[in-house]
N, C-alpha and C positions, 0 to 999 in steps of 0.2 A: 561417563555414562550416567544418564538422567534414569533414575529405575520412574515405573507409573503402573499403577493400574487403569482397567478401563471397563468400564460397564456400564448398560444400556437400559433407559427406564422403559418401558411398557410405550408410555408416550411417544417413543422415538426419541427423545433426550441420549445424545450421546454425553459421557462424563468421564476424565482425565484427571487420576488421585495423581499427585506427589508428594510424598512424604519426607520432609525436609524439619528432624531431627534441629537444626541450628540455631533456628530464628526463632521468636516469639511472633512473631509478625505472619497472618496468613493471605494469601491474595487467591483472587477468583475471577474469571477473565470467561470470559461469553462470547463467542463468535456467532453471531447469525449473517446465515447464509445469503445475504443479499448487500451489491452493491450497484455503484450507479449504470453497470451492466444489464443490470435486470430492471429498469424504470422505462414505461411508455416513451419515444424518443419529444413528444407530444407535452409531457411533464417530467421534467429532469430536476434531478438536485432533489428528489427526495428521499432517497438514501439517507445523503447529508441533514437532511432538515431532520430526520427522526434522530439524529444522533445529537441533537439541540434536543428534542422533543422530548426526550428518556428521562431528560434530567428534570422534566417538570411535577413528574414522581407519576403513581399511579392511581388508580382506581382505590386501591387499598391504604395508600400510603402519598399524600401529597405533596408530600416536603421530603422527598428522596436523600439534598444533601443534608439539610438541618441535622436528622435523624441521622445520617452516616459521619456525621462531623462530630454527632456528641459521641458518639460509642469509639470516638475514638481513628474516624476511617478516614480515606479519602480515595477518590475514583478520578476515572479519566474516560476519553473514550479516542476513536478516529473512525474514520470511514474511507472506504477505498474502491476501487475500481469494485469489485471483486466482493468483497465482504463490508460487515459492519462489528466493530471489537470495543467490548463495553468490558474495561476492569478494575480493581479498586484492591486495596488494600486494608488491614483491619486488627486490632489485638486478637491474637487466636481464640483468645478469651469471650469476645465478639462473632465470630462465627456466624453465629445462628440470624445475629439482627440482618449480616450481609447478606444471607440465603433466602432471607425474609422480604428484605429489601428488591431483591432481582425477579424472587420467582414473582412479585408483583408486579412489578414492570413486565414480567413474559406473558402476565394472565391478560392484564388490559392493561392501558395508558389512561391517564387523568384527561381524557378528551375534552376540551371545551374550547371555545370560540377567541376569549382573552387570552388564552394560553399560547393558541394557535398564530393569532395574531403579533404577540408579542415576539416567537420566537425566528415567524417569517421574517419581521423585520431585522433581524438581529443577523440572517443567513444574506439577505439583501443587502445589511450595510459590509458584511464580508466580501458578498461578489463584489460589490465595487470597487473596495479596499485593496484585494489582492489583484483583481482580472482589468477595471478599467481607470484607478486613480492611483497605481505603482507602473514606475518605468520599466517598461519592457513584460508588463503582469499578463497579456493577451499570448504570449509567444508561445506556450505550450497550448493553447488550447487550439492557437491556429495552426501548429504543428498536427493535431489528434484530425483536425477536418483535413488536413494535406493526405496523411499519409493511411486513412481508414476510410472506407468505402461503404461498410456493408458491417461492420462489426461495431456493436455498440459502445469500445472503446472511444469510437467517432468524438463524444463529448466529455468534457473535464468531468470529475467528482459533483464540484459544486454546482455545476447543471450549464445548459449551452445557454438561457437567456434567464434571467434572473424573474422575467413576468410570470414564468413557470412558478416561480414561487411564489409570485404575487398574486397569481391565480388557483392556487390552490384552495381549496374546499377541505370542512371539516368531512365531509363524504371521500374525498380525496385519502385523504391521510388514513381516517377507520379501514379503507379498503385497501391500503399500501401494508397498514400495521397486520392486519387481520389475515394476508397473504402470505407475509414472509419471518413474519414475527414468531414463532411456532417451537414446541419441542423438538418437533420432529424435522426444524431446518436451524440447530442450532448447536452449538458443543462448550461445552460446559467443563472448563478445567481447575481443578483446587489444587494449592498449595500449602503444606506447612505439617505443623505437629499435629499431628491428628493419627490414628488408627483408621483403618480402612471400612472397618465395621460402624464405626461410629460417621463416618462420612459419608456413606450411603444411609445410617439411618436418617439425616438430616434432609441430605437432598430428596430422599423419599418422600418425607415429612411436609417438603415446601414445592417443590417441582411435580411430584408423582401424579396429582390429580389436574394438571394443567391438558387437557386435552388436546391432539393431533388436531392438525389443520390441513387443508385444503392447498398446500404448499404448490403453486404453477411449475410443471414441467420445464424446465430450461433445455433450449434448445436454442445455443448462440450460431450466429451463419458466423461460418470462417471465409478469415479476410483471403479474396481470390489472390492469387501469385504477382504479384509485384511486376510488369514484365517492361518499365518505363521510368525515365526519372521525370520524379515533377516537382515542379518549382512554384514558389509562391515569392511575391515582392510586394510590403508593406512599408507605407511614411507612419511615421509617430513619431509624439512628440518628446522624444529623445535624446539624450547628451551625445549619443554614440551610435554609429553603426552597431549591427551585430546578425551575425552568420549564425544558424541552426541546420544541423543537418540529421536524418535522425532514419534508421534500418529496421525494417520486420528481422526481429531473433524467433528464438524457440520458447513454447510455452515453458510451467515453472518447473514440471518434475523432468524435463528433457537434460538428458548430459550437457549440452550444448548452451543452456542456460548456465551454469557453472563455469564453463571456460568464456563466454560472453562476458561473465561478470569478473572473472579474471583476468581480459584484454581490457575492461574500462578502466581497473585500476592500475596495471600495467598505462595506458593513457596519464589517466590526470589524480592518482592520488596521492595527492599533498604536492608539493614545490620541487622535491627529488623526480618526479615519473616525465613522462618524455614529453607532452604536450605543454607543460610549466617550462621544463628547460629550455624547451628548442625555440617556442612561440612567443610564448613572453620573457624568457631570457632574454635571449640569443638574439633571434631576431627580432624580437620588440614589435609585434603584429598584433599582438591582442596585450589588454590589459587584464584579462581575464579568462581562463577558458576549461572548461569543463568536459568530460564524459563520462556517463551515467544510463542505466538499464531502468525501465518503468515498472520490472517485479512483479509483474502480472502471470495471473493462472494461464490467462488465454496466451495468444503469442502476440510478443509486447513489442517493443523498441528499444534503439542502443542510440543514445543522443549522444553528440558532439555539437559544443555551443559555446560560443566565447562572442566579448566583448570589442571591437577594434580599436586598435589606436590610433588618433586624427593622424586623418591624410593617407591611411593604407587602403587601398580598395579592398573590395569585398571578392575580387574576383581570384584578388592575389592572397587573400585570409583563406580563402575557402582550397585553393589549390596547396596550399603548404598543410592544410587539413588532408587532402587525399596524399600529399606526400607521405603523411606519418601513416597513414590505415596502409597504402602499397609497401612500407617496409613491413607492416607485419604479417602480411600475405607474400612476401617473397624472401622474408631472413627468420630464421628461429630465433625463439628470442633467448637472450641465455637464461640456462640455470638458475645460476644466480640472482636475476631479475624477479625470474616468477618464482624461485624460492622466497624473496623476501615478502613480493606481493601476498601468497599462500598464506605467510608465516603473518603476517598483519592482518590477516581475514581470520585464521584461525585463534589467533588474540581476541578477537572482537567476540568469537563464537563462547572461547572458553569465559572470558570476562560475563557472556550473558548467565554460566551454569552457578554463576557465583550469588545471583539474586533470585530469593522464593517469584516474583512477580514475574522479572523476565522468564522464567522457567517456566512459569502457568502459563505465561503467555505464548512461547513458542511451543508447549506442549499443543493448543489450542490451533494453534497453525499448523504444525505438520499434521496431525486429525486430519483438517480439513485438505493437506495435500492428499491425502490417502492411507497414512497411519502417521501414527504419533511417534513411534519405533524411527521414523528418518529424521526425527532428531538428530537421535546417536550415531548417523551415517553423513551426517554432511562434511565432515572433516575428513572424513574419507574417500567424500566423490571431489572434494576441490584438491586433495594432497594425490590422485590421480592424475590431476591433470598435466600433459608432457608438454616441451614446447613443441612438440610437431601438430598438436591437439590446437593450438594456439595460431600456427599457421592454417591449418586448415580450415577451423571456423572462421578465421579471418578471411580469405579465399571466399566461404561462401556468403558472409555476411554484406562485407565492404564491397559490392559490385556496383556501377556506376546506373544501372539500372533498375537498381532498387533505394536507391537514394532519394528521399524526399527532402529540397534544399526551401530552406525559408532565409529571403533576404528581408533583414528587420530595418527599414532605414532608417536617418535622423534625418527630418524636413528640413531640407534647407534653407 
């Protein structure tokens, strides 16, 4: 049990104390409420680009890590479908300079033209890096246009054409930061030795007079009902075939997202689970193969994806794929199985209550599910789940008509 308190600034600043007696060490972790969900379909990837951007410091403070490096700190950040998560670490003794440091990046950004420039080009040499000069680096994004319509999942993080980025304007960016940047679309969680009196006098002190903003109503269109399979076949230039196949699941706070994420690892996690043994053991059809859920608030995906080994078609890769999803639509799976799978997810959970950071961190994400309280319950909706719960999402997930299949080929 994670204990926290939670109190609200005037501004709309939501705020997430835990008080962790152990460490010397404090951490503070910032969700704001914008990711590459919420960007014009027109200009994409700037989500991500501001999560470059942040680190160019602020208005107040220009040299964001300089300053966090001497006091002793160090930060990170990511960006996701969904949100944007800025957080760092500090002697608790430091505090104040971190609080100092963020609420100035919440007020304004160090806007200017070299800044801007420098850090387009850095997001730019990334797209290319990961999306068009890595083997196989295009496959999830052409998976996102297969299997989304109408939902702004439709394009990666890092944005669907990189000129997006190359066309951005410093008016661009003011009126991205100025929209979604905000107290009042943000949640703010601290970690460490502190008093709770003492931690709202600070955030008071550095957050309190940051004014409400004009935050845009979100209103995402859901993705219409699957009622078809569709297929996509692409050459590149690749060592290897490779098969992708990938299901609309249940949004995040849905039961059904939980026992989803307990048939993927049931699939493929690690060398023991069924897609390792049977595919690349046994029968030597991929050299590689995966399944994995996209974690999304909205309703996401459950991929199935491997590698083929020369000379197996893709027709016979992909049919020993639905072989394995129709045994777990028509056999329970044992006990045993999803005991152990449970019993390694709930390792990973208790392993995160062992760090003040991970702990500010996931306080700052359940917030944003809807309280911070489902921390303390996740262990409890996944050690719920039966194998009949197992067969039956499987039933409704794995239908041949909601399958989006991407053939990746190697040019011959």
């Amino acid at each position: 049990m994670v204990e926290f308190e939670k109190f609200f600034l005037d501004n709309g600043l939501t705020v997430v104390f835990h008080k962790d007696p152990t460490t010397p060490i404090a951490a503070l972790n910032i969700i704001y409420k914008v990711g590459s969900r919420d960007e014009n379909p027109d200009k994409t990837g700037f989500a991500h680009l501001f999560e470059h951007l942040m680190f160019e410091g602020s208005k107040y403070c220009k040299h964001f890590d300089k300053i966090l490096e001497k006091a002793g700190g160090s930060s990170n950040a990511y960006t996701n479908f969904d949100y944007t998560n800025y957080f760092l670490m500090i002697p608790k003794d430091n505090i104040e300079i971190a609080l100092w440091l963020e609420s100035g990046r919440m007020m304004e950004l160090d806007f200017n033209p070299e800044k801007l420039n420098v850090q387009k080009q850095v997001v730019i040499e990334e797209y290319k890096e990961t999306l068009l000069n890595r083997p196989y680096g295009d496959d999830y994004k052409l998976m996102l246009q297969l299997a989304y319509k109408v939902h702004p999942y439709q394009w990666p993080v890092i944005g669907k054409d990189f000129n997006h980025i190359q066309k951005a304007t410093l008016d661009d960016v003011e009126n991205f930061f100025f929209s979604y940047y905000a107290p009042n679309n943000a949640i703010l969680a601290i970690g460490g030795d502190f008093d709770s009196n003492q931690v709202k006098d600070l955030i008071n002190k550095w957050f309190g007079d940051i004014p409400r903003r004009d935050v845009p109503v979100k209103k995402y269109p859901i993705e219409p009902t699957q009622t078809r399979m569709r297929q996509m076949t692409v050459e590149r230039d690749v060592p290897f075939d490779k098969v992708m196949i990938a299901f609309h699941y249940f949004p995040r706070t849905n039961f059904g997202f939980y026992v989803t994420d307990v048939i993927t690892d049931i699939l493929s996690d690690g060398p023991s689970a069924r897609l390792y043994q049977k595919l690349v053991k046994d029968k030597q059809l991929f050299s590689d193969i995966d399944a994995y859920i996209s974690g999304t608030l909205d309703t996401g995906l459950v991929f199935v994806e491997g590698v083929l080994n020369e000379g197996v078609s893709t027709q016979t890769a992909i049919q020993a794929i639905w072989d394995e999803l129709e045994l777990l639509k028509s056999k329970p799976v044992e006990q045993r199985e999803l005991d152990k799978v449970i019993n390694n997810l709930e390792t990973k959970m208790i392993d995160g209550r062992t760090n003040v950071v991970r702990k500010t961190m996931n306080l700052a994400y359940y917030e944003l599910l809807g309280d911070a309280h489902l921390y303390n319950l996740e262990e409890l909706r996944y050690r719920s789940i039966t194998p009949q719960d197992v067969m039956t999402y499987s039933k409704i997930i794995f239908q041949p008509h909601r399958a989006n299949v991407l053939y990746y080929l190697a040019k011959k």
